[in-house]
N, C-alpha and C positions, 0 to 999 in steps of 0.2 A: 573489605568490600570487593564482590568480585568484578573480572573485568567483563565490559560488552565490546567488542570487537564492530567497530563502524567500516564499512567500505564506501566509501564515494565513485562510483560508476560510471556517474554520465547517461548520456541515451544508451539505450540496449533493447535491441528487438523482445519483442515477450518473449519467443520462442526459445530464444537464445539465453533470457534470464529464466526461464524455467528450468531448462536442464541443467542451466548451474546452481539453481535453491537445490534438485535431485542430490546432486553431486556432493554437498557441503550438508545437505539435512542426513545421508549417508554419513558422512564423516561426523557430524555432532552427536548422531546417535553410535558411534562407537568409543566415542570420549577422543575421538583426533583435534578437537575442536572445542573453542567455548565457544558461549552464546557468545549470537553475531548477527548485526544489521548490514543487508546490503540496501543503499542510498538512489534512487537514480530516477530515467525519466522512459519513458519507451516511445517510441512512432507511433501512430494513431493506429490503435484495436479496439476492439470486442470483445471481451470475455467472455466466458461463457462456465458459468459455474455449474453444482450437480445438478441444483434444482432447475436451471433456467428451463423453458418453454418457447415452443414457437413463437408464440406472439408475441414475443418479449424481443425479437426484430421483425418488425411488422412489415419492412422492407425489402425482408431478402438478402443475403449475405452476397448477390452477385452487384446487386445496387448498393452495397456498402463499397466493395472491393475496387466499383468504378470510382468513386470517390475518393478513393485513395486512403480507405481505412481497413486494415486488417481484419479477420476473425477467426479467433483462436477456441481450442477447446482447455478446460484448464481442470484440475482436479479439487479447488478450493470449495470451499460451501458459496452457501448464497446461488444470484441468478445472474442477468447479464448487466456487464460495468462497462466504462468508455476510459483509457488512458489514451493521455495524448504529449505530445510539447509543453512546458509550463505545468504540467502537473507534476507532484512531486511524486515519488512511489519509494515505498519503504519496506522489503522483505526481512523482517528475524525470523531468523534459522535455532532457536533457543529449546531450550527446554521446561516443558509446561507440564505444569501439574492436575492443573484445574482451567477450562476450558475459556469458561465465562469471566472467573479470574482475569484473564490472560488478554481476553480482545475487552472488559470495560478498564486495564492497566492503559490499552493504550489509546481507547475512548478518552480517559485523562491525558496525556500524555499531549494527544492532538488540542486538545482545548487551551491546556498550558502555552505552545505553540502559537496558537491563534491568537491567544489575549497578547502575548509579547508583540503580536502585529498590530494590534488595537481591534480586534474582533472577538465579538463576544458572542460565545459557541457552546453550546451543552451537547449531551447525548441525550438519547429519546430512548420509550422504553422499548423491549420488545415487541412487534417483530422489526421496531427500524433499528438496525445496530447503524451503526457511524454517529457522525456528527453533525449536527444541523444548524444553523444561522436564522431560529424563527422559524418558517416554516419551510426553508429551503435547505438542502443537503450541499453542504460543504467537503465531508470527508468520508471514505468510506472502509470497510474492514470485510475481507473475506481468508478465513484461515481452513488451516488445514493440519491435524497433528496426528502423526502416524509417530508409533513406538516412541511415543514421549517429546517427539520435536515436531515443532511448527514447520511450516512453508506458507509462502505466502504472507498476507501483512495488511499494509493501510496505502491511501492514494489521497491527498488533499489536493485540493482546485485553487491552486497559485493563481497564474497569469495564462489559463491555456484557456483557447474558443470551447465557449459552453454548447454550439451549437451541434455538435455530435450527439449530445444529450437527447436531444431535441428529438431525434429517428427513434429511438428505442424506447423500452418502458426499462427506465433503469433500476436497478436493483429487484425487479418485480414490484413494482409500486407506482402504479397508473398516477397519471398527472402530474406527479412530483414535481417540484421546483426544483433545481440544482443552481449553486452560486460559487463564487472564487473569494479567494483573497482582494483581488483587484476588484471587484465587481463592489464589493461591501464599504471598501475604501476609499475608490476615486481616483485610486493611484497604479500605476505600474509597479509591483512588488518585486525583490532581487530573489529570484529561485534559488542563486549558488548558499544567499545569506540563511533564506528558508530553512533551505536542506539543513545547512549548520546546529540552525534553532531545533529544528525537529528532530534533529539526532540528538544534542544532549537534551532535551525533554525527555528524549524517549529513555536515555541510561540513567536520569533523575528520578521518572514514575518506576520503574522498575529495580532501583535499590540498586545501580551499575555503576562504575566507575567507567569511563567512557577512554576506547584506546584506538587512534585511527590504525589500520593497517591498509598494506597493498595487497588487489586481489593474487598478485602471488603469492604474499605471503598465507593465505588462504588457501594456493594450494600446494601448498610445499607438502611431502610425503612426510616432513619429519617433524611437522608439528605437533606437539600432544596439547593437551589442555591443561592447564594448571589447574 
């Protein structure tokens, strides 16, 4: 079974976890690296995928920015997402064969996750990829795979405020509902336990044998892949 390489992160500014997927998507596509999940949480942004559109911050990026919410440009698919505190984020850095494969592996993956929380979650068809709770969006997936490896990943709504939600049209999808973990529950849910669950779900859907490492060791020069 081969291994998936997990890193537990922490907060990390987007900007800052972007250039490190570069960095590490770099390295897995020369074989320095196996498939590997970076785990973590980011400060309050906006994304902004290829397809996003004006209207899809109907605000204004200077009235986001007073409120103390970021807006990045990002090179994933999809349109504009909200990360915040309490949400979980989940970058593999892997290698994919098949596209659709790859983001309904971890459409599963997120569901497996949620039922372990007592939430019961499916995926919808195309064009809503993530995961939904009913008719409210729970989790979402925006990738990107250049020369056989991914960037970018999935975001589930643990215990973070939904009301960023609320300014934008998220994902490109007028009126949407969006919901959390907490919200469905009743309860305060443990983020650090989350991550845990959601990282070996994710090396379970995906046929991995799950191995923590440090991001140093990540980026040690003398890594190879087995």
């Amino acid at each position: 079974m081969p291994e998936l390489w997990v890193t537990h992160l922490g907060p990390v500014p987007y900007a800052e976890a972007f250039e490190l997927q570069r960095t590490l998507r770099d390295r897995r596509a020369a074989g320095e690296l196996p498939d590997l999940l970076l785990v973590l949480e980011h400060p309050p942004v906006y994304t902004r995928g290829k397809r996003t559109e004006p209207g899809d911050l109907p605000m204004g990026e200077h009235w986001y920015r007073e409120r103390g919410i970021e807006v990045e440009g990002s090179d994933r698919g999809g349109r504009v997402t909200y990360h915040g505190p309490g949400q979980l984020v989940a970058y593999p850095i892997m290698a994919v064969a098949r596209v659709g494969d790859f983001v309904h592996t971890m459409e599963r993956a997120i569901v497996a996750a949620l039922s372990d929380e007592g939430v019961n979650a499916e995926p919808r068809a195309v064009p809503f990829t993530g995961v939904w709770v009913g008719p409210s969006k729970i989790g979402s997936i925006g990738v990107r795979v250049r020369e056989g490896v991914s960037m970018h990943g999935l975001a589930v709504n643990v215990d973070n405020d939904l009301q960023p939600f609320e300014w934008i049209v998220p994902c490109g999808i007028d009126h949407v509902r969006v919901t959390s973990v907490a919200h469905e529950t009743g309860r305060s849910p443990s983020l650090p336990c989350f991550r845990k669950r959601m990282a070996y779900r994710f090396s379970e859907a995906f046929g991995h044998r799950q191995r923590l490492v440090s991001l140093d060791r990540l980026l040690e020069r003398e890594v190879v892949a087995a």
